[in-house]
C-alpha positions as CSV (number, residue, x, y, z in Angstrom):
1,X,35.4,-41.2,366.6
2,X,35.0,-39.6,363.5
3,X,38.4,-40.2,361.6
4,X,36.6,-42.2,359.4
5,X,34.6,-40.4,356.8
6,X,33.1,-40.3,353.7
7,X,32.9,-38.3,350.3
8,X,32.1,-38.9,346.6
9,X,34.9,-41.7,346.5
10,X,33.5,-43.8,349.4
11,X,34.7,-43.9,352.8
12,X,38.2,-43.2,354.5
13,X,39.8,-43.7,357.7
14,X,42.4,-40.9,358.7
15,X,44.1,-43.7,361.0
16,X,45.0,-45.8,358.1
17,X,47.2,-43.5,356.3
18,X,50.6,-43.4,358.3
19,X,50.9,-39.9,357.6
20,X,47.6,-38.2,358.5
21,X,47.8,-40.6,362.0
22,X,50.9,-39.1,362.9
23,X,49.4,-35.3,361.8
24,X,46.5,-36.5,364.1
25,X,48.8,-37.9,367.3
26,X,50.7,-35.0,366.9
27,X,48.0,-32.2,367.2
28,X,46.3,-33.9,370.0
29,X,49.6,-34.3,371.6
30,X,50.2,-30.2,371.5
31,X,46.5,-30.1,372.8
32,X,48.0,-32.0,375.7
33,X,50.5,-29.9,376.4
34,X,53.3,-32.6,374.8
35,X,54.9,-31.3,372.1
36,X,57.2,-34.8,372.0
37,X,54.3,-36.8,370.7
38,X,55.2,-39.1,368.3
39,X,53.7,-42.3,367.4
40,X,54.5,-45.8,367.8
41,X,52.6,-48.9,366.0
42,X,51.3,-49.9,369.8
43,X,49.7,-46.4,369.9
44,X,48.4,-46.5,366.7
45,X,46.8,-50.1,367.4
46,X,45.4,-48.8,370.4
47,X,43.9,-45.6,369.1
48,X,42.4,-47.4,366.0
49,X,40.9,-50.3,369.0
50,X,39.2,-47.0,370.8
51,X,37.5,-45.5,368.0
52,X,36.1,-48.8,366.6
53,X,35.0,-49.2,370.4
54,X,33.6,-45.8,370.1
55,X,31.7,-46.0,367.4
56,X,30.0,-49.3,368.6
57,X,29.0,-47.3,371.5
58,X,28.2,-44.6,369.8
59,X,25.8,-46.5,367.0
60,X,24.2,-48.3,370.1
61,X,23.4,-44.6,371.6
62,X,21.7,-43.1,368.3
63,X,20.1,-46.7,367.1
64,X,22.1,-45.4,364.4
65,X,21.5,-48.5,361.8
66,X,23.5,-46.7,358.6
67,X,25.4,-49.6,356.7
68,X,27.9,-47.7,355.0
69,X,30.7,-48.1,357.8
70,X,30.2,-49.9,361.1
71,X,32.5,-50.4,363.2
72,X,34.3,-53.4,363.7
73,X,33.2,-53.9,367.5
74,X,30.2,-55.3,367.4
75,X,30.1,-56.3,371.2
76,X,29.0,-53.1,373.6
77,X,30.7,-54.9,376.2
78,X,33.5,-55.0,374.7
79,X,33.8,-51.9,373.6
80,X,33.3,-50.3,377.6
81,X,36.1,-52.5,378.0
82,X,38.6,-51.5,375.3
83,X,37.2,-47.5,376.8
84,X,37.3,-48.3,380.1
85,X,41.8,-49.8,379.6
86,X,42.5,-47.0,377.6
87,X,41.3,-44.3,379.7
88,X,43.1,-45.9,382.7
89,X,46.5,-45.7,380.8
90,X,48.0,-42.4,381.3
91,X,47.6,-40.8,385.1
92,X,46.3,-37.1,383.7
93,X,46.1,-33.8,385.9
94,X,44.9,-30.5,385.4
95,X,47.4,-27.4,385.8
96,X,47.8,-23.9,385.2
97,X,49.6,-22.0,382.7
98,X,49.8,-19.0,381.4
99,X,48.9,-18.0,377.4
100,X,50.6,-15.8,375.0
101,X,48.8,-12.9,376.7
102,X,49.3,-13.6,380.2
103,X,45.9,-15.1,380.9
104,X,45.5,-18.6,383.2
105,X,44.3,-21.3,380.9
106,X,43.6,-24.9,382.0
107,X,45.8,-27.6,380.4
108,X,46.2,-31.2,381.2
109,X,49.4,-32.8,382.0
110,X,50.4,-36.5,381.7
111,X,52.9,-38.7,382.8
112,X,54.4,-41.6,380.8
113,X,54.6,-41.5,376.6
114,X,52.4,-38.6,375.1
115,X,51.2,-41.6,372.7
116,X,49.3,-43.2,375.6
117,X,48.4,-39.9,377.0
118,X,46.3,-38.9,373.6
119,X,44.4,-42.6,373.7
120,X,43.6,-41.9,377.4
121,X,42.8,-38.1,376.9
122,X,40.2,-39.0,373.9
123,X,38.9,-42.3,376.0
124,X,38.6,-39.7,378.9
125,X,36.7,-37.3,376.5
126,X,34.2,-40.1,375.2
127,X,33.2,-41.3,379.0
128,X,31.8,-37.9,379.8
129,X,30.1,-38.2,375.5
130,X,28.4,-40.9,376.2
131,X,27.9,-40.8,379.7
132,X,26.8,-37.3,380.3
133,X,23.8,-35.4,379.1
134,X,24.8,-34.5,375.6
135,X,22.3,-35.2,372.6
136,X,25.0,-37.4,370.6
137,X,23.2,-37.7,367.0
138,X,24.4,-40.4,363.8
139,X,24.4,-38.1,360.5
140,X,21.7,-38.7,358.4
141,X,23.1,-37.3,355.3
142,X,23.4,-39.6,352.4
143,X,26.8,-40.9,352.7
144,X,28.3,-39.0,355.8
145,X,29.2,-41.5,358.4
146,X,29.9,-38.7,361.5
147,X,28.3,-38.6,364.4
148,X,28.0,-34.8,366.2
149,X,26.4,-33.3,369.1
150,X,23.5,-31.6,368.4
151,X,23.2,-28.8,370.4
152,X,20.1,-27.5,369.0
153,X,16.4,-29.5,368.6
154,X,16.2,-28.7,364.7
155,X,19.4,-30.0,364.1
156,X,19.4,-33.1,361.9
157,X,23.1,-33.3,360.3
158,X,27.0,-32.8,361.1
159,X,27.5,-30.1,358.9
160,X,26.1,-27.6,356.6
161,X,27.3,-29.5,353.2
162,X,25.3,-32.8,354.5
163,X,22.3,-30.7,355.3
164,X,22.6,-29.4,351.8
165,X,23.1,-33.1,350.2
166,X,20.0,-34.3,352.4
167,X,17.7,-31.8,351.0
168,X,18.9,-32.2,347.4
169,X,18.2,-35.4,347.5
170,X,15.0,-35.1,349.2
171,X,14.0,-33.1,346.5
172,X,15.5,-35.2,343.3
173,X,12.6,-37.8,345.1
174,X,10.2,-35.7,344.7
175,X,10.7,-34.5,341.7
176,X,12.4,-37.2,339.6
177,X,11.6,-40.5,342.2
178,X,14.1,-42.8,343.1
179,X,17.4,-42.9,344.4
180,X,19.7,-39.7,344.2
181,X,23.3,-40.9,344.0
């Protein structure tokens, strides 16, 4: 959900650039235990379709009304739909393996392309986000366009550096008025 993001040049989407997408597949690929991830432009279409579906749902669970990026899925529906395919595309398991020092770890297994398994791993991942308990929050940092899980009540942004922009800006308001850029 949050490979779009913003700094002082505007917003950017890590799926657009050919080169961090197949950094991204790739890592999460590893995480699944599939080494032999690689990319193809279906995959790629499909992730891209899930996190715009993602974010919909995600906006719609924080009445987060930001206009600097929205996704392009406007219709919730639509968007449990687009989750709901891609996390019935890979058949995933759990299993047991062993660690560098010997100690069981969980990993999940897939069958089918480790491209599809990522997209079903993350859409798998976003059902228990935004179905389950956890206190999914929009950013309200000037500029950031993340979404996090706040796990404690006093929490307000996705990172230390937005908390640090919000309150310098706060306090160019109430010092100089207006808008801090």
């Amino acid at each position: 959900m949050n490979t779009v993001w913003a700094d002082r040049q505007g917003v950017h989407d890590t799926l657009d650039d050919p080169e961090q997408a197949r950094a991204w597949f790739g890592g999460a690929a590893r995480g699944l235990g599939r080494p032999d991830g690689t990319v193809d432009d279906e995959a790629l279409r499909r992730l891209r379709a899930l996190r715009d579906a993602l974010r919909c749902l995600a906006a719609e669970a924080t009445a987060d009304d930001r206009p600097t990026w929205t996704s392009p899925v406007t219709d919730a529906d639509q968007a449990v739909a687009v989750v709901n395919d891609a996390a019935s595309a890979a058949p995933t398991w759990s299993a047991l393996e062993r660690d560098e020092g010997g100690a069981l770890v969980r990993v999940t297994r897939s069958h089918g392309s480790a491209a599809l398994a990522v997209v079903a791993a993350v859409a798998e991942q976003a059902v228990d986000l935004l179905a389950g308990s956890a206190d999914l929050r929009a950013c309200r940092a000037p500029g950031c366009v993340l979404y996090f899980v706040r796990q404690h009540a006093r929490r307000e942004w996705c990172s230390a550096g937005c908390g640090n922009r919000a309150r310098v800006a706060r306090h160019y308001r109430r010092h100089h008025g207006g808008q801090f850029e």
